[in-house]
N, C-alpha and C positions, 0 to 999 in steps of 0.2 A: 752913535751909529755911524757906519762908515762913510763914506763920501763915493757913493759907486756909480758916479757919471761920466768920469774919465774911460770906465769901463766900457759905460754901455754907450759912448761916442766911439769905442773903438771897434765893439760890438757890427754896431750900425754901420761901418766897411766892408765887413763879407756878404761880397755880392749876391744874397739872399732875401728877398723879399719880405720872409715869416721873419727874419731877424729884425724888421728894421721898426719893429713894434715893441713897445716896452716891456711888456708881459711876457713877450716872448723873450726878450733880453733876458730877464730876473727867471724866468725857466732854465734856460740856458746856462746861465751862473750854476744854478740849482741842480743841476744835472752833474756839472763839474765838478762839484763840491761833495755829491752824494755817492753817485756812482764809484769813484776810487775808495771812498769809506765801506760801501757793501761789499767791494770786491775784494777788499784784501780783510775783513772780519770776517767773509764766505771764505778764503782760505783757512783760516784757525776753525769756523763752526764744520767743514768738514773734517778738518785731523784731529779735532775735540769731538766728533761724530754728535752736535748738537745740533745739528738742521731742525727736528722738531722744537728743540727750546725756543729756536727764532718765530716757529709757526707759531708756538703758542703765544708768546709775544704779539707777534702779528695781531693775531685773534683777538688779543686784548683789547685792541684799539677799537673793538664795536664799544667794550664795558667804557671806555676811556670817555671816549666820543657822548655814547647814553649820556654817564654822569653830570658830565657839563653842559649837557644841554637842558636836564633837569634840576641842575644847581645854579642852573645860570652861571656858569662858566664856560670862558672861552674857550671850545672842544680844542684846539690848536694849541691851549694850554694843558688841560684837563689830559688829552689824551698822553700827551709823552710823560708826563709825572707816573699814572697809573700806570704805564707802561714801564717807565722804570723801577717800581713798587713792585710788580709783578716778579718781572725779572731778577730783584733781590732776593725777593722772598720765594723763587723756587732754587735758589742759589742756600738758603737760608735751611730750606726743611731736608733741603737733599742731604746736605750738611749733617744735619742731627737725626737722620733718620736711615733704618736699615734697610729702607726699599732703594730699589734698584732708580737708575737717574730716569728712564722713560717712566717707570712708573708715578712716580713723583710731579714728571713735565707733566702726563698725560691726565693727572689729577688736575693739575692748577689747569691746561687748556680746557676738561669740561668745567671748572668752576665759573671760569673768568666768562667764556662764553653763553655759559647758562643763565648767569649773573647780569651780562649784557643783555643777553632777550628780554629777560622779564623786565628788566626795568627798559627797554626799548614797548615791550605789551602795556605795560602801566600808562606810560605816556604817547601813547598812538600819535600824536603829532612829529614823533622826533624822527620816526621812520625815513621822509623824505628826505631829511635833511643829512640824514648816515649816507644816501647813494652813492654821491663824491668820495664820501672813503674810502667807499666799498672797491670802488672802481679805480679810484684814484686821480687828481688833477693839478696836477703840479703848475700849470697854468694859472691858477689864483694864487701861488705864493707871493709872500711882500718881502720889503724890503728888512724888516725888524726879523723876520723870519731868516732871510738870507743869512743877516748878521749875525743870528744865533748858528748857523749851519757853517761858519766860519770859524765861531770859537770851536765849534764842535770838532770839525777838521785839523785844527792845529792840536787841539787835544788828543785827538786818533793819534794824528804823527807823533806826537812826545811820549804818548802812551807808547807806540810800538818801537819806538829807537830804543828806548829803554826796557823795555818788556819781552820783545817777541822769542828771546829766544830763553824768559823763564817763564813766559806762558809754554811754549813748548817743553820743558822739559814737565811744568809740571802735567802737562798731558799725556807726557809718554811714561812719564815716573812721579807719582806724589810723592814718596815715601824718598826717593833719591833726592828732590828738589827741597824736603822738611833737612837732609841730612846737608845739604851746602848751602843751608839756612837761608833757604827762600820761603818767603811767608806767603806761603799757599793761599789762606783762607783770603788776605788782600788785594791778592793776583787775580783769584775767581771772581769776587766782589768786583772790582774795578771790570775786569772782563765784561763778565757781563752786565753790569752797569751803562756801560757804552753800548754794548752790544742793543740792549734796550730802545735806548734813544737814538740809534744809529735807522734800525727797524720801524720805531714810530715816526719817521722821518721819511723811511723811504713807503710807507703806507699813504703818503700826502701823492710821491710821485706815481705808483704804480697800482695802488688799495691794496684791499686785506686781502683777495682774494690771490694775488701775484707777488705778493711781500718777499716770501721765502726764496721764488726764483731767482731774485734778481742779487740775494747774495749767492745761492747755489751753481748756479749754469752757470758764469763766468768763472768760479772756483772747478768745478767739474770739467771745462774744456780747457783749463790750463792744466787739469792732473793728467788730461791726454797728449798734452803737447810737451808739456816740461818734462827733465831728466833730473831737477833736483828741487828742492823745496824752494832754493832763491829762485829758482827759472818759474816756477807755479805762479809765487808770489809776482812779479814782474809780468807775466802772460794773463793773471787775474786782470792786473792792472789793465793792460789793454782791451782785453776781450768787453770788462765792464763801461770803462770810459768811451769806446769805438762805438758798445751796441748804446748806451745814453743817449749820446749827441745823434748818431744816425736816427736812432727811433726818435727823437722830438721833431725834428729836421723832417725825416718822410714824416709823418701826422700831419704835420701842418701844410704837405703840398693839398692843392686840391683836387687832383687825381688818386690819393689813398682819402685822407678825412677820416680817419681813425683814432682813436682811444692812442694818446700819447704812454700811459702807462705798457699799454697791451703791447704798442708797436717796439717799445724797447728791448721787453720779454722777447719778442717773435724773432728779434734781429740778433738777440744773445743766442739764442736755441738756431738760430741759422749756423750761427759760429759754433755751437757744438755736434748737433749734425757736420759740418766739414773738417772740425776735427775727427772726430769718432769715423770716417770713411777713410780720412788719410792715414790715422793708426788703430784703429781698430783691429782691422785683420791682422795687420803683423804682430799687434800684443798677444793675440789671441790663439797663431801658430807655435809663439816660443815658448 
């Protein structure tokens, strides 16, 4: 495991009161390390038009969570595995199957969730303990946690130096991307592999309920600000890492006291509200 005190001594300089507390630190990390990962995979899940694959993902994490609590596994374990199982295996039937890709997601999200209830009914105990998902609390993450959120991050970046621009073609052309011998099925697999645990991760910061946003809205307010797919990619960036750090930051004054997850959400959706006023009307003249 890392050695992350050099950090959080440097952390503990910004003239912030909420920073000068550990948890708040290791949140703070956490936020850095996440939010640039949801924002530039919300660019691909919008030009892949997979926004619901991510919800149903999302949603998995009740089934994830149940499990492990009735298996006596660590839900912080249990949930992201089953979340990446999920996310396979709707990669997997879409694959050998003639139904259309929602129909397919929208099978596995009633399964996964229905699946989740009853075995959350079964064990009436487990109920309490799902609320933090639900809602999200990125405040209790640890340090073993962080350090997986680090491998994960440098694995996004090596994934998209070298991917991004045959995950796009194979989104705009399968059949073109099979003819200059791009191996499609390992591109999707890997895709959304990540994408998976990218999701069950940002379910910790924000819950089930706000999963989806918080790759969407900072992808959706850089499609109104950018002029080309690198400018999106780059305005993703910002929009997600600016509304992160501010939404943890405001929650913890004591003048809001609000749902860290909710206040990130509200601060991204601020940024897309001022985009969509400042271009909106003129897209919508020409």
């Amino acid at each position: 495991m890392p050695d992350l005190s050099c950090v959080y001594e440097l952390l503990s300089f910004i003239p912030l009161d909420c920073l000068q507390w550990r948890f708040m630190q290791q949140a703070f990390l956490a936020v850095l390390l996440l939010a640039p990962m949801a924002s530039v995979l919300g660019v691909e899940v919008i030009n892949f038009r997979m926004a619901f694959f991510s919800d149903a993902i999302g949603h998995s994490a009740f089934t994830g969570v149940a499990l492990g609590l009735l298996l006596a596994v660590p839900p912080r374990l249990s949930m992201p595995l089953f979340g990446l199982l999920v996310g396979l295996g709707i990669v997997a039937v879409r694959r050998r199957s003639a139904l259309s890709s929602d129909t397919v997601i929208g099978i596995a999200f009633s399964a996964v969730v229905a699946f989740g209830l009853a075995v959350i009914s079964r064990a009436g105990g487990t109920a309490r303990d799902m609320q933090r998902f639900l809602y999200g609390d990125i405040l209790t993450i640890t340090e073993g946690e962080l350090a997986f959120l680090l491998i994960l991050f440098v694995v996004l970046v090596v994934f998209q130096i070298f991917g991004y621009n045959k995950l796009l073609l194979v989104a705009l052309n399968p059949v073109m991307a099979r003819a200059l011998n791009v191996c499609v099925p390992l591109w999707q697999y890997m895709f959304a592999g990540l994408l998976a645990l990218v999701v069950m991760f940002s379910v910790w910061a924000v819950g089930v309920l706000l999963v989806t946003a918080l790759l969407i809205v900072p992808a959706a307010t850089a499609r109104n600000v950018a002029s080309s797919a690198g400018g999106m990619f780059w305005w993703a960036l910002l929009v997600g890492t600016s509304s992160a750090i501010a939404g943890l930051i405001l929650s913890a004054q004591e003048w809001m006291n609000t749902s860290s997850g909710a206040t990130i959400i509200l601060v991204a959706c601020g940024w897309f509200a001022i985009s969509f006023l400042l271009t909106g009307k003129h897209r919508r003249c020409i």
